[in-house]
C-alpha positions as CSV (number, residue, x, y, z in Angstrom):
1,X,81.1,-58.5,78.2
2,X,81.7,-56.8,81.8
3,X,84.0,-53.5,81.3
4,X,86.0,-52.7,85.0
5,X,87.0,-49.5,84.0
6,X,90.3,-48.0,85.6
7,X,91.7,-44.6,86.0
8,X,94.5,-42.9,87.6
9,X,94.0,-42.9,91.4
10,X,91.5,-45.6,91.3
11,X,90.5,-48.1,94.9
12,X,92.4,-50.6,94.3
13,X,89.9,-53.1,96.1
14,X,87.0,-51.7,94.8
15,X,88.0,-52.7,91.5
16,X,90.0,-55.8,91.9
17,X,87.7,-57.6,94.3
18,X,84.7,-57.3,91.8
19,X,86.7,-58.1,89.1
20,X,87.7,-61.2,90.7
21,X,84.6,-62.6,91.5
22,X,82.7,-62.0,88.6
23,X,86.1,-63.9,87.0
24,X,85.2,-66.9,89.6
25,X,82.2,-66.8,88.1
26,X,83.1,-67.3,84.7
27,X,81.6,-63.9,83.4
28,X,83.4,-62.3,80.1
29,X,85.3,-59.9,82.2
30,X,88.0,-57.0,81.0
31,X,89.5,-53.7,82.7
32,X,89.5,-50.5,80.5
33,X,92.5,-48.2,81.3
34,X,91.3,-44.5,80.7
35,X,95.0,-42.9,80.5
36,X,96.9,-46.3,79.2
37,X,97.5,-49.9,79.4
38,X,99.3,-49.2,83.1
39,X,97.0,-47.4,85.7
40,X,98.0,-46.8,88.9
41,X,95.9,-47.0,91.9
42,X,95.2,-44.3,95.2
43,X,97.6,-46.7,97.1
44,X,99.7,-46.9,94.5
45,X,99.7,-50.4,93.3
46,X,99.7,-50.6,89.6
47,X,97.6,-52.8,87.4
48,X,97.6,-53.5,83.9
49,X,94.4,-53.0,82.0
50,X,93.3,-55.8,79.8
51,X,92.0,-52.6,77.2
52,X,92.6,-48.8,77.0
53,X,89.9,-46.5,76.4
54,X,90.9,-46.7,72.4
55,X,89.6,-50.4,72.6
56,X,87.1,-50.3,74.0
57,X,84.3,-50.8,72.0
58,X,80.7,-50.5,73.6
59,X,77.6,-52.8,71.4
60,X,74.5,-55.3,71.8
61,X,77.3,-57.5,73.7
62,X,78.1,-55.7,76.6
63,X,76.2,-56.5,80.2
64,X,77.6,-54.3,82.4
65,X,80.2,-51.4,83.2
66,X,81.6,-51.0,86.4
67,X,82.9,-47.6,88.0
68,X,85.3,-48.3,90.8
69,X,85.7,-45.3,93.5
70,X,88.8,-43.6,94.8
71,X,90.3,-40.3,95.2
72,X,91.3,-39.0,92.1
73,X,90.3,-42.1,90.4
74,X,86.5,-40.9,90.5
75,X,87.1,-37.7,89.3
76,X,88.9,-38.8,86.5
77,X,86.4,-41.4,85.6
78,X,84.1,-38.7,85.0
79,X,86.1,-36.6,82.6
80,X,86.5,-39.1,80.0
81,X,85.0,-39.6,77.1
82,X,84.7,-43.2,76.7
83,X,83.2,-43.6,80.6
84,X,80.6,-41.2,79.7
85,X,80.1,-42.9,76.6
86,X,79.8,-46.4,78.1
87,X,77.5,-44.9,81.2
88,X,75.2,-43.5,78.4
89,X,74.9,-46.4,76.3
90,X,74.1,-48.7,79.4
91,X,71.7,-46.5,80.4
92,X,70.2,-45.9,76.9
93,X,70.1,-49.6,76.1
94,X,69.2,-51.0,80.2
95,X,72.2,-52.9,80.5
96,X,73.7,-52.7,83.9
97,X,76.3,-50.1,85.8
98,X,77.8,-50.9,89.1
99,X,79.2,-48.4,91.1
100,X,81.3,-48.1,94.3
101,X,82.1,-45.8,97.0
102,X,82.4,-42.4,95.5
103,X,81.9,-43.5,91.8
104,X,78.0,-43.5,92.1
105,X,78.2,-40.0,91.9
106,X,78.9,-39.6,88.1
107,X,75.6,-41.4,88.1
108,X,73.9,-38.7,90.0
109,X,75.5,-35.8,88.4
110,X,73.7,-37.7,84.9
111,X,70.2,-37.8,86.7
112,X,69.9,-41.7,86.5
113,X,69.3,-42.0,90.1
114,X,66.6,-40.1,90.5
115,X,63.8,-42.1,91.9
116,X,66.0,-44.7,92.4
117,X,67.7,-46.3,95.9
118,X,71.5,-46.3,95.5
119,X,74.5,-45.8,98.5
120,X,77.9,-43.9,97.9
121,X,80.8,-43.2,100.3
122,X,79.6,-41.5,103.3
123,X,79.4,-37.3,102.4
124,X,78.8,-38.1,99.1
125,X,75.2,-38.4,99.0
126,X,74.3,-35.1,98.0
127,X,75.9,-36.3,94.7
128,X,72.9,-38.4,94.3
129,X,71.0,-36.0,92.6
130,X,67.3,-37.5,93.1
131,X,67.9,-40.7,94.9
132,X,67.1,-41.9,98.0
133,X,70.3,-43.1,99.7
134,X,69.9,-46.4,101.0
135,X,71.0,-47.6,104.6
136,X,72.4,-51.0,102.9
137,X,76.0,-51.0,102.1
138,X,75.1,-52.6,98.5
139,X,71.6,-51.0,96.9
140,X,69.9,-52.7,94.0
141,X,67.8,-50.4,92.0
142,X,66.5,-51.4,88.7
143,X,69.9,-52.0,86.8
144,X,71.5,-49.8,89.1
145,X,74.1,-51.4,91.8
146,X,75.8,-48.7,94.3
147,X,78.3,-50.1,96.6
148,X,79.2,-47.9,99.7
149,X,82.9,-48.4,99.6
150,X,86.1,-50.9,99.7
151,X,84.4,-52.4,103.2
152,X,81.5,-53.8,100.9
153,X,83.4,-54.5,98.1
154,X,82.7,-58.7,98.3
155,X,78.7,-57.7,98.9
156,X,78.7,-55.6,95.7
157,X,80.8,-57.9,93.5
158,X,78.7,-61.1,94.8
159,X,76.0,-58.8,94.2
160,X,77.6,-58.1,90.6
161,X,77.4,-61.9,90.0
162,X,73.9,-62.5,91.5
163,X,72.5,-59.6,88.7
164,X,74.8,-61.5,86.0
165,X,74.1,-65.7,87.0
166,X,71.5,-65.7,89.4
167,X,71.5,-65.8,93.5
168,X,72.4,-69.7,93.1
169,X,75.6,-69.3,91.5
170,X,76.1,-65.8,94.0
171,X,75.8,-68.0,96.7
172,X,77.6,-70.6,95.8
173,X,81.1,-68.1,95.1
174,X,80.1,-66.4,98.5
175,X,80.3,-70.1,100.0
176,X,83.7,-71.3,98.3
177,X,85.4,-68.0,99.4
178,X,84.2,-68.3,103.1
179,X,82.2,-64.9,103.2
């Protein structure tokens, strides 16, 4: 299972293009509302999460969380609970996180880029507390992927896909979407 997690003032396309493609790929996919069921986003189109935080429930069978960016939607990723919870368990049990545009910074303020190679929205990067900020719009490190922002948000969700299926099936999404 692949947890999109979603919280008031969130990119919209930082969270929906993922979502979709790892979807076209086939991948166990849901969106975790932090607040509620309905989340609204920075540009104020409104989404219905397929959990909320209440049911969300983080085991051996989850792959992968993925932290959206946006302004407030970042900042109120990292007060709650359950998204510190999930980041924490991924980390503890080296199961991916992706994370876009400003979002890669509640990974830095944890310390789990440290040493690592990741990208965030530009001005952001001293919120990348140890890391070495990439010059690629889409970093790889480990299971760490950091997405720049809503520009390279089909890179980071093919990348998404690639981590999950393999570069074959990446590749062949990235060919039937015409990127």
């Amino acid at each position: 299972m692949v947890y999109v997690f979603l919280a008031e003032g969130f990119e919209e396309v930082e969270a929906l293009t993922p979502l979709d493609l790892l979807r076209r790929a086939h991948v166990d996919v849901a969106t975790v509302g932090i607040s509620g069921r309905m989340i609204t986003g920075s540009h104020k189109i409104t989404v219905e999460a397929d959990l909320t935080a209440d049911e969300l429930l983080l085991g051996p069978g989850v792959e992968m969380i993925v932290l959206p960016g946006g302004m407030p939607g970042t900042l109120n990723l990292e007060k709650s609970a359950a998204v510190q919870a999930a980041v924490d368990y991924c980390a503890e049990n080296d199961k991916w996180i992706g994370a876009i545009c400003a979002a890669p910074s509640i990974l830095g303020h944890k310390g789990l880029l440290d040493g690592r190679e990741a990208i965030c929205y530009p001005g952001f990067e001293a919120q990348l507390t140890g890391a070495t900020v990439s010059a690629s719009s889409v970093a790889q490190d480990g299971r760490y992927v950091t997405a720049k922002g809503a520009g390279a948000a089909v890179p980071f969700g093919l990348k998404l896909v690639e981590v999950l299926k393999g570069k074959a099936e990446a590749d062949a999404l990235a060919a039937a979407i015409c990127y």
